[in-house]
ZATOR-991609 format. One record per atom (N, C-alpha, C): residue in one letter; residue number from 1; atom name; x negated, y negated, z negated. Coordinates in nm, 3 decimals, decimal comma, always signed. Layout:
BEGIN
{'A'; NUM; 'CA'; {X; Y; Z}}
...
//
This chain:
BEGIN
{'X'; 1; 'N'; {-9,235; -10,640; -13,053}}
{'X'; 1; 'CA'; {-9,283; -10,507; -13,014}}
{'X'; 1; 'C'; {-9,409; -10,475; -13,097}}
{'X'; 2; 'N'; {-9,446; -10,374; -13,146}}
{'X'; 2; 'CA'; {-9,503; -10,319; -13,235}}
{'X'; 2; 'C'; {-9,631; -10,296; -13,176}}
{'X'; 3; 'N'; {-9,773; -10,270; -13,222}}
{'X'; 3; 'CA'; {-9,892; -10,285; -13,149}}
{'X'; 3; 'C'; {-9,892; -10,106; -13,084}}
{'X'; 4; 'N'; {-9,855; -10,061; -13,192}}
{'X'; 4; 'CA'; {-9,815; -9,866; -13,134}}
{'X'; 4; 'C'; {-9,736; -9,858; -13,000}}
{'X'; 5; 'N'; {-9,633; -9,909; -12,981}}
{'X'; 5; 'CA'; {-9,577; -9,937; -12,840}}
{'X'; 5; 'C'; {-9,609; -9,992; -12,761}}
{'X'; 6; 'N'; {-9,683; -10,113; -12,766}}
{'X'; 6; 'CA'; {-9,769; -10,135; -12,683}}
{'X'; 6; 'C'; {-9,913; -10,079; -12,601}}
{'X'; 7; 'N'; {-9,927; -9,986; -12,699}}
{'X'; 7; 'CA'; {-10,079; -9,916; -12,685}}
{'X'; 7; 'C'; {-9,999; -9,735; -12,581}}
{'X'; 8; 'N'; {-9,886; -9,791; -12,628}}
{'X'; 8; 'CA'; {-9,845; -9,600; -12,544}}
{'X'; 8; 'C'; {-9,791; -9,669; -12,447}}
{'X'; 9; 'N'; {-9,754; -9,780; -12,407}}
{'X'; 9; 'CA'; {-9,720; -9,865; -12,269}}
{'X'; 9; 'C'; {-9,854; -9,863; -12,178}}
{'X'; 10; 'N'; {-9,928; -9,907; -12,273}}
{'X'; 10; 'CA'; {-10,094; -9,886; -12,186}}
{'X'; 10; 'C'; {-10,118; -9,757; -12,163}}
{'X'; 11; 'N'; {-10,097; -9,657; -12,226}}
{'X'; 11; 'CA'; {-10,164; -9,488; -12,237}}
{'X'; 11; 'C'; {-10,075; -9,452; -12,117}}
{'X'; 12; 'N'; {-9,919; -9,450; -12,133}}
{'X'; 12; 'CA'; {-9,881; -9,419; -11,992}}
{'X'; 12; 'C'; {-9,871; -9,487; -11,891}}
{'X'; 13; 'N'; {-9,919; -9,605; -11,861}}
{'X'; 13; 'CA'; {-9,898; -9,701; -11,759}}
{'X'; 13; 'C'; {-10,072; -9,631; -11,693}}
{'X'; 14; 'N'; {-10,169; -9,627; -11,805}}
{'X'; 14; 'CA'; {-10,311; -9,612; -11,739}}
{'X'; 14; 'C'; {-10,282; -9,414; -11,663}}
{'X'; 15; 'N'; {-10,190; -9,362; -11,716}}
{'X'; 15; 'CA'; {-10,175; -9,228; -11,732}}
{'X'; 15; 'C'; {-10,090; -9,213; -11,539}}
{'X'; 16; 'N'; {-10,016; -9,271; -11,534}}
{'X'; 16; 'CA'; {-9,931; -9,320; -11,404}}
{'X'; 16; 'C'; {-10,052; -9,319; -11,337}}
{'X'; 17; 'N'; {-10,139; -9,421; -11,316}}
{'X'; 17; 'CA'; {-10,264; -9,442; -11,214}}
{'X'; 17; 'C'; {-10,320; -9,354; -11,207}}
{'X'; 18; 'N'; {-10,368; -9,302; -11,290}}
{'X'; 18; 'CA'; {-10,449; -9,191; -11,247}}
{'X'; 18; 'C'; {-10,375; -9,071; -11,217}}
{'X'; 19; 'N'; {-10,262; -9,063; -11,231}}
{'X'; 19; 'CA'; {-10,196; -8,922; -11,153}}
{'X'; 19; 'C'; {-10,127; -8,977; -11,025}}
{'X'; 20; 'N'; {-10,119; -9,111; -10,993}}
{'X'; 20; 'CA'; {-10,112; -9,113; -10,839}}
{'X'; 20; 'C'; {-10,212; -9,083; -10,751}}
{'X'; 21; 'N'; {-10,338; -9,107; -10,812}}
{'X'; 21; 'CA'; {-10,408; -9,048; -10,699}}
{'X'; 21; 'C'; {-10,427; -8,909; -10,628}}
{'X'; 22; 'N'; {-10,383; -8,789; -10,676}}
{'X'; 22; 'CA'; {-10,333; -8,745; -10,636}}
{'X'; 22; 'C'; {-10,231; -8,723; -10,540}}
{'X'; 23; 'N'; {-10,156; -8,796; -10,557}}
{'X'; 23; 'CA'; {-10,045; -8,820; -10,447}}
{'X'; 23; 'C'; {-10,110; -8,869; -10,322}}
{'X'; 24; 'N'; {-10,147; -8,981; -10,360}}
{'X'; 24; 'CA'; {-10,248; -9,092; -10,234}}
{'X'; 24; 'C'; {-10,351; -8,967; -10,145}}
{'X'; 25; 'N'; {-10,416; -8,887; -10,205}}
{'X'; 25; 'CA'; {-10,511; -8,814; -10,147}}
{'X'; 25; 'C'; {-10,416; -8,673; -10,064}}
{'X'; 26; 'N'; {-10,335; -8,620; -10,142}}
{'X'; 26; 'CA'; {-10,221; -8,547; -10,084}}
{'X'; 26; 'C'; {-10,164; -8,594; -9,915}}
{'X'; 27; 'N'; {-10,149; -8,751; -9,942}}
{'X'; 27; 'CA'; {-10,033; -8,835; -9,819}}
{'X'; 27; 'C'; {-10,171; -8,785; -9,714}}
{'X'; 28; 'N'; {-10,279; -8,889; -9,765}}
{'X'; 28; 'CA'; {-10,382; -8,909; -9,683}}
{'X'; 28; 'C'; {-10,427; -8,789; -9,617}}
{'X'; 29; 'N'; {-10,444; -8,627; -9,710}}
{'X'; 29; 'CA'; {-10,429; -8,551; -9,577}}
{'X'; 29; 'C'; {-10,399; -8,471; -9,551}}
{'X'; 30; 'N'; {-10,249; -8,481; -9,543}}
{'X'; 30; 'CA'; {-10,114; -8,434; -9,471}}
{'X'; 30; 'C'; {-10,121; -8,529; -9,356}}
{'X'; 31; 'N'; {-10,166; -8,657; -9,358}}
{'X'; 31; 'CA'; {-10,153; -8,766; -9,227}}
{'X'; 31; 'C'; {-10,228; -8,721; -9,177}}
{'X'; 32; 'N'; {-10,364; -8,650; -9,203}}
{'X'; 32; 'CA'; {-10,456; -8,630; -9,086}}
{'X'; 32; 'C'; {-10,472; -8,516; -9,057}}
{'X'; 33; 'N'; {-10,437; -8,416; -9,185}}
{'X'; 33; 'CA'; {-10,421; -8,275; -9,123}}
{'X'; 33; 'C'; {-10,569; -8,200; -9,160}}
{'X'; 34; 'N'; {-10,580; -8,281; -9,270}}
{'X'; 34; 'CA'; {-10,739; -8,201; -9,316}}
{'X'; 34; 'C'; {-10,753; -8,242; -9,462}}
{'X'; 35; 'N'; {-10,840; -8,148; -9,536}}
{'X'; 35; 'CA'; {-10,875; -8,301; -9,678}}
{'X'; 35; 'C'; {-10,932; -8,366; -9,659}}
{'X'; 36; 'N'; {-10,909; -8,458; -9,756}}
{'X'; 36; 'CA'; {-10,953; -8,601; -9,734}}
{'X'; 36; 'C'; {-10,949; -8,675; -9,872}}
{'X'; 37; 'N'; {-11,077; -8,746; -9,901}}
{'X'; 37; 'CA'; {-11,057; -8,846; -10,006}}
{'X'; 37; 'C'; {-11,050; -8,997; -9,994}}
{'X'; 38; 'N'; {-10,970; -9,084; -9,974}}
{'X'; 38; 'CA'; {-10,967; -9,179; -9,943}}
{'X'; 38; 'C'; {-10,997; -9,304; -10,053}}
{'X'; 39; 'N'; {-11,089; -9,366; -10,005}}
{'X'; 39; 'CA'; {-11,126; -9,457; -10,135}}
{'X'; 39; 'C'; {-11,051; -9,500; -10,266}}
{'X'; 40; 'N'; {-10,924; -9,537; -10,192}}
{'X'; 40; 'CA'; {-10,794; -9,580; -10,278}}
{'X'; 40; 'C'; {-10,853; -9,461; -10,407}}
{'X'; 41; 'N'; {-10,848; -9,312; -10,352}}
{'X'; 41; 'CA'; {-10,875; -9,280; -10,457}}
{'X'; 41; 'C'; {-10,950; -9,285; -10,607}}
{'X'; 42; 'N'; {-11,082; -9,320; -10,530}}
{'X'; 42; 'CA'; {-11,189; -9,379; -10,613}}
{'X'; 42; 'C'; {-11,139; -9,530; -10,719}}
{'X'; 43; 'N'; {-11,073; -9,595; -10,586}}
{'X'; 43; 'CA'; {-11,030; -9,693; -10,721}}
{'X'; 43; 'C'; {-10,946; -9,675; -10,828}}
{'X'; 44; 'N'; {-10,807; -9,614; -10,794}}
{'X'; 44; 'CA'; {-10,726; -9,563; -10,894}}
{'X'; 44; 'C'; {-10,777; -9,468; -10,982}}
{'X'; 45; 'N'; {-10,879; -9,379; -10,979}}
{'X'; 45; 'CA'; {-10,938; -9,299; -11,049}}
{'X'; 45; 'C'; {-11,033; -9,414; -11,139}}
{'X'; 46; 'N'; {-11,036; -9,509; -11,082}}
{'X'; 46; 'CA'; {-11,187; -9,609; -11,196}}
{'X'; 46; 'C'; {-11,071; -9,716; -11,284}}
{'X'; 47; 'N'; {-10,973; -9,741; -11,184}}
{'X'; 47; 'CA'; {-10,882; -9,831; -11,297}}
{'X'; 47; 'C'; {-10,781; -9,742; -11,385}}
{'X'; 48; 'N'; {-10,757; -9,647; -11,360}}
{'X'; 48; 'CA'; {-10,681; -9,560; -11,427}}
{'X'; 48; 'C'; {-10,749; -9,458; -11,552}}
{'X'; 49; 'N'; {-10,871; -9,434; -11,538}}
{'X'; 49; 'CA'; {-10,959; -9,438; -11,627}}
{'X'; 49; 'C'; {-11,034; -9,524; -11,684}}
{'X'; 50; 'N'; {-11,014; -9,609; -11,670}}
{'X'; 50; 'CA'; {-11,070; -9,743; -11,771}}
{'X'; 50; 'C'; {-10,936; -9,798; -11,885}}
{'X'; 51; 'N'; {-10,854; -9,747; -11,824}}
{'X'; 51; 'CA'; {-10,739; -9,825; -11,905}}
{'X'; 51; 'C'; {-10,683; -9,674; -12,020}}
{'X'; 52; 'N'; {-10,708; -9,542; -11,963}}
{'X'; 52; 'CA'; {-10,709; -9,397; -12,040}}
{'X'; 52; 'C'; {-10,858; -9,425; -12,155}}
{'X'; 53; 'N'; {-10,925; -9,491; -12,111}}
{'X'; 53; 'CA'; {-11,082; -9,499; -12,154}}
{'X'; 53; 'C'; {-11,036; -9,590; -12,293}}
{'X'; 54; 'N'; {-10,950; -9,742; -12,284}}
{'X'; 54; 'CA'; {-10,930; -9,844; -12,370}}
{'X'; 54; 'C'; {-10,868; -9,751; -12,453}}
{'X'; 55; 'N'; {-10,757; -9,671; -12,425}}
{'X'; 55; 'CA'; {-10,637; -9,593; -12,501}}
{'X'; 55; 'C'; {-10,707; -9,525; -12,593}}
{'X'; 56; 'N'; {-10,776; -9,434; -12,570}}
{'X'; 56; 'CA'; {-10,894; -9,338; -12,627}}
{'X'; 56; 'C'; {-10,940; -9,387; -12,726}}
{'X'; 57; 'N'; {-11,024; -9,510; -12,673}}
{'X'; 57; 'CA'; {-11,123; -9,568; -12,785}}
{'X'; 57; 'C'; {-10,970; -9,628; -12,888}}
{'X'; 58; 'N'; {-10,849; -9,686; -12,854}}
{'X'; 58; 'CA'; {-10,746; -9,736; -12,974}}
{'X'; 58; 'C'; {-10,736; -9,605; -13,060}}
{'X'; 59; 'N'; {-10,705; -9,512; -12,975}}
{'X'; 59; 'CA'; {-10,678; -9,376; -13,054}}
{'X'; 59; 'C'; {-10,782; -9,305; -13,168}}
{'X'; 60; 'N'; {-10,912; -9,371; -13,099}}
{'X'; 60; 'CA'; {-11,032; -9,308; -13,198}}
{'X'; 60; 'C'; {-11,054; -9,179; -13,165}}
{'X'; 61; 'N'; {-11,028; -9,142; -13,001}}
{'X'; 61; 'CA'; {-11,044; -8,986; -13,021}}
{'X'; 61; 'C'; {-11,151; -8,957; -12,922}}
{'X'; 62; 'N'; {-11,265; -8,894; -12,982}}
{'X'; 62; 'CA'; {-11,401; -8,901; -12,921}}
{'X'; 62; 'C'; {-11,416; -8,794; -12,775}}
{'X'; 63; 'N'; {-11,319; -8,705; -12,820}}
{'X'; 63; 'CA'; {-11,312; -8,565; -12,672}}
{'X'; 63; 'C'; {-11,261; -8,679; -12,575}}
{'X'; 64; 'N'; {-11,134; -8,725; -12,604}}
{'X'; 64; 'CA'; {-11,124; -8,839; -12,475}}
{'X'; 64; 'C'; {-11,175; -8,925; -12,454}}
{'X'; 65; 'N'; {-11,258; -8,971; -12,473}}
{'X'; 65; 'CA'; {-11,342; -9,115; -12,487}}
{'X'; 65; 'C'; {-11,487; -9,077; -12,407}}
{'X'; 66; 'N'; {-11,540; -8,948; -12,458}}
{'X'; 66; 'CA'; {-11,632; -8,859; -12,380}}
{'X'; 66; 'C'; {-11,595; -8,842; -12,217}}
{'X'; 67; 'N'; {-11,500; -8,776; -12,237}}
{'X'; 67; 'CA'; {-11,410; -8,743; -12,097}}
{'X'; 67; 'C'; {-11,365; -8,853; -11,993}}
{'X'; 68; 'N'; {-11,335; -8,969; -12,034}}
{'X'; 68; 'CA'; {-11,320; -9,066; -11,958}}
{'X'; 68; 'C'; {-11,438; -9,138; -11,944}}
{'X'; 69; 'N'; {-11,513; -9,194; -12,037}}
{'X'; 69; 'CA'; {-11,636; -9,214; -12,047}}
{'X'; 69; 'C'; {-11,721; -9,175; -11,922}}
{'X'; 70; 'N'; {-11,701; -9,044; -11,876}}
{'X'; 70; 'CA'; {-11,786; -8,969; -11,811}}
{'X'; 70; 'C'; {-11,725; -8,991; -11,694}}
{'X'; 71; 'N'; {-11,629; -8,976; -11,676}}
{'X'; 71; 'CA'; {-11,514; -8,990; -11,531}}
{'X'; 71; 'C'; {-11,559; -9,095; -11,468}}
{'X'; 72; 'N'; {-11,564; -9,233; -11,556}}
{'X'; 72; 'CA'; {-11,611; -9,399; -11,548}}
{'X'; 72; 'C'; {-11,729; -9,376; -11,413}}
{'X'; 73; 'N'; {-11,798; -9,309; -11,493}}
{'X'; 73; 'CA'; {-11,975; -9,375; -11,408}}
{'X'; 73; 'C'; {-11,965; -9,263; -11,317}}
{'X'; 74; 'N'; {-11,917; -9,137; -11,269}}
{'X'; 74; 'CA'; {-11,863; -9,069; -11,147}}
{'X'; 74; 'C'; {-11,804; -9,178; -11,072}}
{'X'; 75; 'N'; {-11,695; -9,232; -11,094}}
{'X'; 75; 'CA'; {-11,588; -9,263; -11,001}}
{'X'; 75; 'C'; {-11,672; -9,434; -10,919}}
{'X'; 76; 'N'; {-11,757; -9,492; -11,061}}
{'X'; 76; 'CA'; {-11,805; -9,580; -10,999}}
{'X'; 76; 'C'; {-11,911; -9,560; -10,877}}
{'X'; 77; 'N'; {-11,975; -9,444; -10,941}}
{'X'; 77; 'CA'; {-12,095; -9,379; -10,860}}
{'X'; 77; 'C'; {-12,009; -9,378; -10,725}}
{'X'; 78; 'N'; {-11,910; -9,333; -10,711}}
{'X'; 78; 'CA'; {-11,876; -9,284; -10,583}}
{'X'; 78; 'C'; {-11,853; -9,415; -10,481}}
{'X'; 79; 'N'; {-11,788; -9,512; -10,557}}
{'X'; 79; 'CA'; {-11,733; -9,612; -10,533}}
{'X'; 79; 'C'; {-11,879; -9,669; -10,446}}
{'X'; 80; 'N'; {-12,002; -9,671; -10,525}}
{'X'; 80; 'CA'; {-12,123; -9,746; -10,499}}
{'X'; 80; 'C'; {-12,166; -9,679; -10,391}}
{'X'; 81; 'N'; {-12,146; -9,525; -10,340}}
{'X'; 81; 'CA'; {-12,230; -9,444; -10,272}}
{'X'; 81; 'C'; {-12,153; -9,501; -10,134}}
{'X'; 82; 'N'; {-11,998; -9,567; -10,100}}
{'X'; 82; 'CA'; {-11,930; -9,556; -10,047}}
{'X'; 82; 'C'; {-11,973; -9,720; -9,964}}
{'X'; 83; 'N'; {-11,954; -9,763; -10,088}}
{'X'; 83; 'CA'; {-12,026; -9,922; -10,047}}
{'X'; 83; 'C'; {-12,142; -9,927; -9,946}}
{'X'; 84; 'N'; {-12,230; -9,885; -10,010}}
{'X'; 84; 'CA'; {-12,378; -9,850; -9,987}}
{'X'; 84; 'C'; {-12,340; -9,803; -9,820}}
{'X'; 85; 'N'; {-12,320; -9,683; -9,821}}
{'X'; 85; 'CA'; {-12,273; -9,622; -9,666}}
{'X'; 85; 'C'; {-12,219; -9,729; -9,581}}
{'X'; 86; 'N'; {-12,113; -9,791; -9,595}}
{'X'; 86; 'CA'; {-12,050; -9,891; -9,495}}
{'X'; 86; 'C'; {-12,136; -10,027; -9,460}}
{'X'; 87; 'N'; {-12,222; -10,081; -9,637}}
{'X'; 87; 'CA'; {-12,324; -10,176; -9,592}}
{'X'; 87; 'C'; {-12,419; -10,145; -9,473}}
{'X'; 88; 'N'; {-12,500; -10,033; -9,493}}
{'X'; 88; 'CA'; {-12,558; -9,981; -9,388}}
{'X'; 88; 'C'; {-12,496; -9,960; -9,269}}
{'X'; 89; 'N'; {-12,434; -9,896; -9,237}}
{'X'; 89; 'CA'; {-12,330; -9,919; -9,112}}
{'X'; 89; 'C'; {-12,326; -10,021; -9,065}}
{'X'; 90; 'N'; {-12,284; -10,129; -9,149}}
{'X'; 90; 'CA'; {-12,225; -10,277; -9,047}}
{'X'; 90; 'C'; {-12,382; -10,309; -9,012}}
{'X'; 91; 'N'; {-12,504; -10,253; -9,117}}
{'X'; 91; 'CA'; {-12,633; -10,332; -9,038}}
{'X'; 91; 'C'; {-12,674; -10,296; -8,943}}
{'X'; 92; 'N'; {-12,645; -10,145; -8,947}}
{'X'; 92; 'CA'; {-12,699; -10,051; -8,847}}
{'X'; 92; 'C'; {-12,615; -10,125; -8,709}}
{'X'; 93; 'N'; {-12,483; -10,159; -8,741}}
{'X'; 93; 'CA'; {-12,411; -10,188; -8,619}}
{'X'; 93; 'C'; {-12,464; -10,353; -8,530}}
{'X'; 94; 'N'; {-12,480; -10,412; -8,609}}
{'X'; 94; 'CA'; {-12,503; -10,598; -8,610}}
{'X'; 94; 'C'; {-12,666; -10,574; -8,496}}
{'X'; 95; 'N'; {-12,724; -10,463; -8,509}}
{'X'; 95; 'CA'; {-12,875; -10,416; -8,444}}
{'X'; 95; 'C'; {-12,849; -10,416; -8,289}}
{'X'; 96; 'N'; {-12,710; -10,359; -8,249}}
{'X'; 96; 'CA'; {-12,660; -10,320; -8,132}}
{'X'; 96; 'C'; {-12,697; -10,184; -8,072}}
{'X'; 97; 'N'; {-12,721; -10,126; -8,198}}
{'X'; 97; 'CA'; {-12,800; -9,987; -8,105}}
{'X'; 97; 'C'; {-12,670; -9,879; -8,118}}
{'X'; 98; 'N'; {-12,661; -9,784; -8,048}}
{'X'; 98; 'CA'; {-12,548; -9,665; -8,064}}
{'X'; 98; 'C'; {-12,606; -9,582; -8,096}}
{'X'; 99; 'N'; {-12,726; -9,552; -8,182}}
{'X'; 99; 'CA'; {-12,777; -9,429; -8,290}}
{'X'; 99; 'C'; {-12,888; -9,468; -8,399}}
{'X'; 100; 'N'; {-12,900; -9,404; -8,464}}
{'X'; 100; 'CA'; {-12,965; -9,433; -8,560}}
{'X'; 100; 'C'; {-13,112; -9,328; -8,514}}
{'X'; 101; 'N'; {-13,215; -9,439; -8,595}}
{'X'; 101; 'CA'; {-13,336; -9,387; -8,495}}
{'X'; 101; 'C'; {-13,420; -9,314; -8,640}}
//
């Protein structure tokens, strides 16, 4: 297999991930009946742009490389803001109090 076929195996395999999330965020809220972003999203959006991100940089093409580039430290950001929130939570919870003071 040729390194060109392999690199468009990666471009649409990374290309797949990141257009499921969509779907995932769609299911998620139709199930609840509101929008909704559900983390899943955040991850498929960070692995699915990291692997659009590798493609880019094979391709040499700087608009996409910018564009994913940029997507990267969003999606992580979110990922971290999300973390961050639940760390706090479980401490806030481990305290035994039922509000935050």
């Amino acid at each position: 297999m040729s390194e060109e076929k392999i690199w468009l195996g990666i471009g649409f395999s990374a290309q797949a991930l990141f257009s499921a999330r969509f779907l995932v965020q769609w299911i998620a809220s139709e199930r609840l009946g509101r929008s909704v972003v559900p983390i899943s999203f955040w991850y498929l959006s960070l692995c699915g742009g990291a692997l659009l991100l590798a493609y880019a940089v094979w391709r040499r093409d700087p608009v996409f490389i910018l564009g994913q580039g940029t997507g990267l430290f969003i999606y992580g950001r979110n990922l971290y803001l999300i973390h961050k929130e639940r760390t706090q939570g479980k401490k806030f919870q481990s305290h035994g109090k039922g509000k935050r003071e």
